[in-house]
C-alpha positions as CSV (number, residue, x, y, z in Angstrom):
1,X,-35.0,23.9,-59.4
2,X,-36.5,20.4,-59.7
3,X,-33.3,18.9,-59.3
4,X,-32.1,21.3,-56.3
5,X,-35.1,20.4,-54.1
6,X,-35.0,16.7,-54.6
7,X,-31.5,16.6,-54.0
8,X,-32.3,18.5,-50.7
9,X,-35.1,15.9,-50.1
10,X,-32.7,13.4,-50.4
11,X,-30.2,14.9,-47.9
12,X,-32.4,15.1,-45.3
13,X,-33.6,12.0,-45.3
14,X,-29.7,10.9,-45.0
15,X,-29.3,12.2,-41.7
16,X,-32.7,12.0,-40.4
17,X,-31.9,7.8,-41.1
18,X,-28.4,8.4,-39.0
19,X,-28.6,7.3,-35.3
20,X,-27.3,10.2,-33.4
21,X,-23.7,10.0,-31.9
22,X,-23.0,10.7,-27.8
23,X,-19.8,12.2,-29.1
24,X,-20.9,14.9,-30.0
25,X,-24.2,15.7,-27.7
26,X,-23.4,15.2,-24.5
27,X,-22.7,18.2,-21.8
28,X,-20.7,17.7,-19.2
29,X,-21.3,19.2,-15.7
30,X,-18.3,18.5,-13.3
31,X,-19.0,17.3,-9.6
32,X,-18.1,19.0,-6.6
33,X,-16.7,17.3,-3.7
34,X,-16.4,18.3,0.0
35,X,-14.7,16.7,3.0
36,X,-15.7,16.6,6.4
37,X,-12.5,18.0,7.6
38,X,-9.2,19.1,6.4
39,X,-6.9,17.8,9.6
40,X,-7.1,14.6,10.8
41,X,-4.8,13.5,14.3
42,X,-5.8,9.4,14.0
43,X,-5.8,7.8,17.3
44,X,-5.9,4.1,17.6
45,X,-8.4,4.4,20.7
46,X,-10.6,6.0,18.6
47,X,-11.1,2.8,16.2
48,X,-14.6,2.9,15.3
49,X,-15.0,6.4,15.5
50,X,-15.9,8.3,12.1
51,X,-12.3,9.8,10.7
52,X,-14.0,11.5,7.4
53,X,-16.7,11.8,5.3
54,X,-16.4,13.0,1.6
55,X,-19.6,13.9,-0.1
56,X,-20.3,15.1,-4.0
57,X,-22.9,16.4,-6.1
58,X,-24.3,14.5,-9.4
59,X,-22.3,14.7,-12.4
60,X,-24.1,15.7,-15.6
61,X,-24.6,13.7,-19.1
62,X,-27.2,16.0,-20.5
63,X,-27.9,14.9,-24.0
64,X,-28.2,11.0,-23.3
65,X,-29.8,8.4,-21.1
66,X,-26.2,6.2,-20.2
67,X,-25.6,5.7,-16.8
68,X,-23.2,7.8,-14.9
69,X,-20.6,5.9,-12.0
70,X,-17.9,7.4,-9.4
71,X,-14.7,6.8,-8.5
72,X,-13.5,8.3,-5.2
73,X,-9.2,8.3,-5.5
74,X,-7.2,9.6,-2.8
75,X,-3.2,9.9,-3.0
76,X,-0.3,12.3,-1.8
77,X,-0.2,15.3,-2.4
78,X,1.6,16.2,-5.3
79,X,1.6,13.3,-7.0
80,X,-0.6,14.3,-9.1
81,X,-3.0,10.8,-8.2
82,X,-0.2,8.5,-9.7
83,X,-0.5,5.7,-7.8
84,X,-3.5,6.3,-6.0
85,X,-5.8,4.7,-4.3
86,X,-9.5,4.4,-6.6
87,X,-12.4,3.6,-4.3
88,X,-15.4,2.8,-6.4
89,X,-18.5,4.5,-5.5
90,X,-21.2,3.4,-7.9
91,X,-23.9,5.8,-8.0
92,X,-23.3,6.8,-4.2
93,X,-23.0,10.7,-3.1
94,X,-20.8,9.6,0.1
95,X,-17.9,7.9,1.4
96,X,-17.2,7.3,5.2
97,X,-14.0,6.3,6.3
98,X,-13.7,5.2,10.1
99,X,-9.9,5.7,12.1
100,X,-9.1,2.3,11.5
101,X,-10.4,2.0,7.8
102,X,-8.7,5.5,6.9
103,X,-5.1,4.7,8.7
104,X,-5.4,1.2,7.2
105,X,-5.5,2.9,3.4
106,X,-3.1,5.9,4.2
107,X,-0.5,2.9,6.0
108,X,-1.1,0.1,3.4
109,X,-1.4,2.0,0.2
110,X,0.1,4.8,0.0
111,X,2.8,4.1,2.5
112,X,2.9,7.1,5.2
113,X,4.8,7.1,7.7
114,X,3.3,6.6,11.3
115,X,3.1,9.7,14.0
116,X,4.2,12.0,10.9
117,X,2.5,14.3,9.8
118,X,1.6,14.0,5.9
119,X,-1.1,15.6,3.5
120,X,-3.2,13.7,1.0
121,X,-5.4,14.5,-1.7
122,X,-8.8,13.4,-2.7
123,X,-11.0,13.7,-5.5
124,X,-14.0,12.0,-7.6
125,X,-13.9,10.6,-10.6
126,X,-17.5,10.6,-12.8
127,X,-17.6,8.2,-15.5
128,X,-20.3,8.6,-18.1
129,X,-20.7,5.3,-19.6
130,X,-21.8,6.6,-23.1
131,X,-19.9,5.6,-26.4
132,X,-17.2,6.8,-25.9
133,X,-17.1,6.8,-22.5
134,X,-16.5,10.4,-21.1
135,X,-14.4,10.6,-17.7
136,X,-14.8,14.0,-15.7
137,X,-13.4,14.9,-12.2
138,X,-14.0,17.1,-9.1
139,X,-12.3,19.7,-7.8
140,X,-9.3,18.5,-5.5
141,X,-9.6,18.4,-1.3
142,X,-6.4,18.3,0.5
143,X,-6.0,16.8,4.6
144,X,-3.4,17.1,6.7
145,X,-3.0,13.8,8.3
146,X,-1.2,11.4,11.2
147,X,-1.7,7.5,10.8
148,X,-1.0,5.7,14.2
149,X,0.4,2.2,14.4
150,X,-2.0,0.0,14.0
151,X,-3.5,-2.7,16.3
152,X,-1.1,-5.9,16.5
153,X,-3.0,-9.3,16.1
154,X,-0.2,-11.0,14.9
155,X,3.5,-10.7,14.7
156,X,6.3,-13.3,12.9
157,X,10.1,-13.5,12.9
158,X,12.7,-14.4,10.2
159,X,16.4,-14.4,9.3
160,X,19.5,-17.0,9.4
161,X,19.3,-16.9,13.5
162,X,16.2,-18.2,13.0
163,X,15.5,-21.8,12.8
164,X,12.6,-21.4,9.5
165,X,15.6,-18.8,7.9
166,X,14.8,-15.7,5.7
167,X,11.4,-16.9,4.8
168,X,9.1,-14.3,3.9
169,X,6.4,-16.2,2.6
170,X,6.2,-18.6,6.2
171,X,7.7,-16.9,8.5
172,X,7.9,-17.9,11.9
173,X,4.8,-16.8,13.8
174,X,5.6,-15.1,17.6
175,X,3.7,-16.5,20.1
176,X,0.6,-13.7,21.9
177,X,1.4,-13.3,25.4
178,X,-1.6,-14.4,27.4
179,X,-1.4,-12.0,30.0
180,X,-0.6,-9.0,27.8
181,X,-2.2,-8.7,24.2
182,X,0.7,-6.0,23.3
183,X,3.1,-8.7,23.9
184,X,4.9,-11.4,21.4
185,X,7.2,-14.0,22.4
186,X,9.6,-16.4,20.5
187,X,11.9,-18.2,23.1
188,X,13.9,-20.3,21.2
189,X,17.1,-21.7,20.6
190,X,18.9,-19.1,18.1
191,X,21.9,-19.7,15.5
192,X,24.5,-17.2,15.1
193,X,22.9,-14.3,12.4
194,X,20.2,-11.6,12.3
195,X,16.8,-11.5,12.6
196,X,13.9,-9.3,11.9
197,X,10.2,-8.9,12.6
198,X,7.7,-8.4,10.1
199,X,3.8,-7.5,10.3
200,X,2.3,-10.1,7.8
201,X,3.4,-13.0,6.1
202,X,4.3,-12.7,2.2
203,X,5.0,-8.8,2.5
204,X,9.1,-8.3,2.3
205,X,8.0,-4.5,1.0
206,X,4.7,-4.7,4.2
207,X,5.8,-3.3,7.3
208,X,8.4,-4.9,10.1
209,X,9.8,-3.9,14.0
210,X,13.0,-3.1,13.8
211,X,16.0,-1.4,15.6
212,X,16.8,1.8,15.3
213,X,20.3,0.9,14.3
214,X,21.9,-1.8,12.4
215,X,23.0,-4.8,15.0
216,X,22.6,-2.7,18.2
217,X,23.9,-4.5,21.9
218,X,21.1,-6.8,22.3
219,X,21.2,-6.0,26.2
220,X,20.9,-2.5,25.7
221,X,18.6,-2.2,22.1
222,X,15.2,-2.1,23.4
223,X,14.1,0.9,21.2
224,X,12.5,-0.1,18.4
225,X,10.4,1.8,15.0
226,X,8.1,0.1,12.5
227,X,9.6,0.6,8.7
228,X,8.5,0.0,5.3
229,X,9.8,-2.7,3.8
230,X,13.1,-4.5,3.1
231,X,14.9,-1.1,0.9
232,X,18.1,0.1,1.8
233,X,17.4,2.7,4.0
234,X,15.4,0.4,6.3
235,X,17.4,-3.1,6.6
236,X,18.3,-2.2,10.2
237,X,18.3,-6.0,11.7
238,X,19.1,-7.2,14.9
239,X,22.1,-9.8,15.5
240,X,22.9,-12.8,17.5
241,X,26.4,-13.3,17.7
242,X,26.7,-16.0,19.9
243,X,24.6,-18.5,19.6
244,X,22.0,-20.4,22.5
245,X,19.2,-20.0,24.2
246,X,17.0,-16.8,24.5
247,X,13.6,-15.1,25.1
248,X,13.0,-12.5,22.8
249,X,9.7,-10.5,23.9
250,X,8.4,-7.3,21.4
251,X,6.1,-5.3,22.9
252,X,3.8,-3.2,20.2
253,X,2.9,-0.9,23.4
254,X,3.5,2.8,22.1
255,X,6.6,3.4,22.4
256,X,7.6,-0.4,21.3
257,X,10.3,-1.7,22.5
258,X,11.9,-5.1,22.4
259,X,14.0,-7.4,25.0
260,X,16.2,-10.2,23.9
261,X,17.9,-12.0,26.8
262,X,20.0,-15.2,27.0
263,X,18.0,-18.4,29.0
264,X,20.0,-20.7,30.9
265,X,17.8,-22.8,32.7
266,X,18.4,-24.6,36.2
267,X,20.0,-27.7,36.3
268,X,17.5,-29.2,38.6
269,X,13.8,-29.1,39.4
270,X,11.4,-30.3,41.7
271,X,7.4,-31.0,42.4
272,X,6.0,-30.2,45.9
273,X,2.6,-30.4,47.6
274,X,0.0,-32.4,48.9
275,X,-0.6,-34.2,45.5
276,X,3.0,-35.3,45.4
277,X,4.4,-38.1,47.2
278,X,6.8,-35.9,48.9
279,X,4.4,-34.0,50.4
280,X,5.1,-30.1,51.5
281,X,8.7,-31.1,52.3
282,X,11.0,-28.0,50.6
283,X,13.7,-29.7,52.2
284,X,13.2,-32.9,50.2
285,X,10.6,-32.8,47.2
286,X,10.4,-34.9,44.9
287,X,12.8,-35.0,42.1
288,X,11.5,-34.3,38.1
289,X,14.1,-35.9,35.6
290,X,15.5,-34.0,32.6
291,X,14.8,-35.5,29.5
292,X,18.0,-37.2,27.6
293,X,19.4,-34.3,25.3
294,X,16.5,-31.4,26.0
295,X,18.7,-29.2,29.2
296,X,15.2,-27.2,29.4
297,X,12.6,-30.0,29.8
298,X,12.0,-32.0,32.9
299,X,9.4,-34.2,33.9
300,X,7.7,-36.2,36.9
301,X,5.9,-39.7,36.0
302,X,3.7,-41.1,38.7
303,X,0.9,-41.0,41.0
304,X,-0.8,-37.4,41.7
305,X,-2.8,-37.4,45.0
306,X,-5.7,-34.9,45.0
307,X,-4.3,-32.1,46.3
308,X,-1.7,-29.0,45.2
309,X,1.7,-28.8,43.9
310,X,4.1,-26.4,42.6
311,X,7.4,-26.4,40.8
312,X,10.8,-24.8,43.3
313,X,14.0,-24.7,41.3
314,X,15.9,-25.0,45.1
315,X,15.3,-26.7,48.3
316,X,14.9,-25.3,52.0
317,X,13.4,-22.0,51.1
318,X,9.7,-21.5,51.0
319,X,10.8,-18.3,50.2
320,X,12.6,-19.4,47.1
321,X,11.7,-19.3,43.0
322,X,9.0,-21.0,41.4
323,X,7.5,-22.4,38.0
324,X,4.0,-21.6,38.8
325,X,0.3,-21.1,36.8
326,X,0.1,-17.9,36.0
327,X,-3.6,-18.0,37.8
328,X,-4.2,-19.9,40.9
329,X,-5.7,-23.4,40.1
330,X,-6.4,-23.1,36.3
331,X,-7.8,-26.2,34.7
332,X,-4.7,-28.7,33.9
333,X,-5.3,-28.7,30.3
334,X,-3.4,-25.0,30.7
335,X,0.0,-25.0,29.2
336,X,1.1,-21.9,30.2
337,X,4.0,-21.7,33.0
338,X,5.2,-18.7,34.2
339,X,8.8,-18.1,36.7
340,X,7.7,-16.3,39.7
341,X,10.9,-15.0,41.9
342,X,9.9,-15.7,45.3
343,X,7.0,-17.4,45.0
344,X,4.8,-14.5,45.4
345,X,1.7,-14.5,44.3
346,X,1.7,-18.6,45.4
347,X,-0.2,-19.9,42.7
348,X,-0.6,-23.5,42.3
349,X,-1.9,-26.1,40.2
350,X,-4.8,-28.4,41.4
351,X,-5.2,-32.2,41.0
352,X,-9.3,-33.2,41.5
353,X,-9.1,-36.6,40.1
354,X,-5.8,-38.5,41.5
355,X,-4.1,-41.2,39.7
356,X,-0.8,-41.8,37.6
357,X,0.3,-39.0,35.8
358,X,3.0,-37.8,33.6
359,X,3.9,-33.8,34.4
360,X,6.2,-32.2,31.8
361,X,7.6,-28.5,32.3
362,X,9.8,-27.2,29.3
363,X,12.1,-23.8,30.6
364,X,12.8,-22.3,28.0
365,X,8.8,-22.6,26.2
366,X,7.4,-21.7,29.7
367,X,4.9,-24.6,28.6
368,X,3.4,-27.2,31.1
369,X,1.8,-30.4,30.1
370,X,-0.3,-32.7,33.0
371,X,-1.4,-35.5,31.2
372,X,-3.2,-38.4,33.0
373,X,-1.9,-42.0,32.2
């Protein structure tokens, strides 16, 4: 009996000596999560507004002091969150998402398609930061949702018609219209080939403008839709079979729609008003000289008089076309030019401080440069 009780003695004092194990002592309480809403309609007017908020009670680690961390992850539904996206939370209850955050996520991440409906799931993942660690989730939320396309800033072009080629990486960058910010120009000289227009640079899978079939008319392919990337089903390009001049404007509007029109510019150009020597004679201004080799870029070199002038592409018609600001009397370090069919509204540039000066107009750029010598 001796024996039996120091042996038990000895036992005890075994396992009181042992540090106890998390493993085994910690309970587990799942979380519960709850959305806002369970159909969202994103509108890109609406922006800043709040698109959802998901909120979730505390998850349990009864039995031990380790911290406890979330995880919100939101996918497609079905997919049973493989390739989700994980938001960590921290020790945060919440998550807001506003329109543009949200239709940024479902666009960029999980790759819906715009003005279609699609549903995602959501769900949070507690992490108990014991050893082991111990992972527990939430029920599942489902929303119905519709991303929008989202606001321009910036818009490039590549492909063999273009001068930079198929060059994903550093593509060409379009050129923001400065009287419409839904607008994008590139007015170039083009090679024979196809072109495309993507979203970002270094993205061939981001997102790109595109027609809605492969090498429509050019005259008559102003439709256009925003795809996913360069896969098989969405390599819809445009073409350029012969090759010269054009302006190619996309306009992100909803609907988009693109116009791609051949340039050839006039032969011969003049500069009248009061600045010039000429004077207002539209029967005979004075003469701007192409440059050697460049058929769209002419220029004057001499003295400016304080005064007006404007840019006819005939004589004898006051009534005629006109390279004109596209404001009346903007500051001369302006570049932009703008071809105004009969003159109307007669804007005009302004010289304050005459002297010698070297005016430059470029067609085809719709760029102007009035540099004083």
């Amino acid at each position: 009996m001796k024996n039996i009780f120091l042996a038990m003695i000895a036992c005890m004092a075994v396992f009181a000596c042992q540090k106890p194990s998390f493993e085994y002592d910690i309970i587990m309480k799942s979380p519960v999560l709850t959305a806002s809403t369970d159909s969202i309609t994103l509108l890109k007017g609406n922006s800043a507004n709040n698109a959802a908020t998901f909120t979730w009670t505390n998850g349990s680690n009864y039995g031990t002091s380790a911290s406890i961390t979330y995880t919100l992850k939101i996918g497609k539904r079905g997919s049973d969150f493989a390739n989700a996206v994980s938001v960590p939370m921290g020790q945060s209850y919440s998550k807001s998402f506003s329109v543009l955050q949200l239709n940024a996520l479902l666009l960029d991440s999980l790759h819906l398609t715009v003005n279609t409906l699609s549903e995602i799931q959501v769900r949070i993942v507690d992490t108990i930061h014991a050893k082991p660690v111990k992972l527990d989730s939430s029920n599942v939320v489902y929303l119905k949702v519709v991303p929008f396309i989202p606001p321009v800033t910036a818009l490039f072009i590549t492909g063999d018609a273009i001068a930079g080629g198929w060059n994903y990486d550093n593509p060409v960058a379009m050129t923001l219209n400065a009287k419409n910010p839904n607008q994008f120009l590139y007015y170039e000289v083009l090679q024979a080939g196809e072109f495309e227009i993507p979203v970002a640079k270094g993205k061939p899978d981001g997102d790109f403008y595109r027609p809605l079939t492969h090498h429509p008319d050019i005259v008559d392919g102003k439709s256009v839709y925003v795809s996913g990337g360069s896969t098989p089903a969405n390599t819809n390009r445009w073409l350029i079979s012969t090759p010269g001049a054009y302006k190619i404007t996309m306009d992100v509007s909803d609907p988009a729609y693109i116009t791609i029109k051949p340039f050839t510019p006039y032969a011969k150009l003049w500069i009248v008003g009061d600045a010039t020597p000429a004077g207002w004679n539209i029967n005979n201004p004075t003469p701007m000289v192409q440059t050697p080799g460049n058929p769209y870029e002419f220029s004057y070199t001499g003295e400016l008089k304080a005064g007006e002038f404007k840019i006819p592409v005939g004589l004898g018609n006051w009534g005629g076309d006109y390279y004109m600001p596209p404001t009346n009397f903007p500051d001369i370090s302006k570049t932009e030019v703008v071809f105004i069919p009969g003159g109307n509204p007669d804007n005009k540039w302004k010289i304050t401080a005459p002297g010698n000066y070297k005016v430059t107009i470029n067609q085809l750029k719709e760029t102007i440069f009035i540099v004083k010598q």
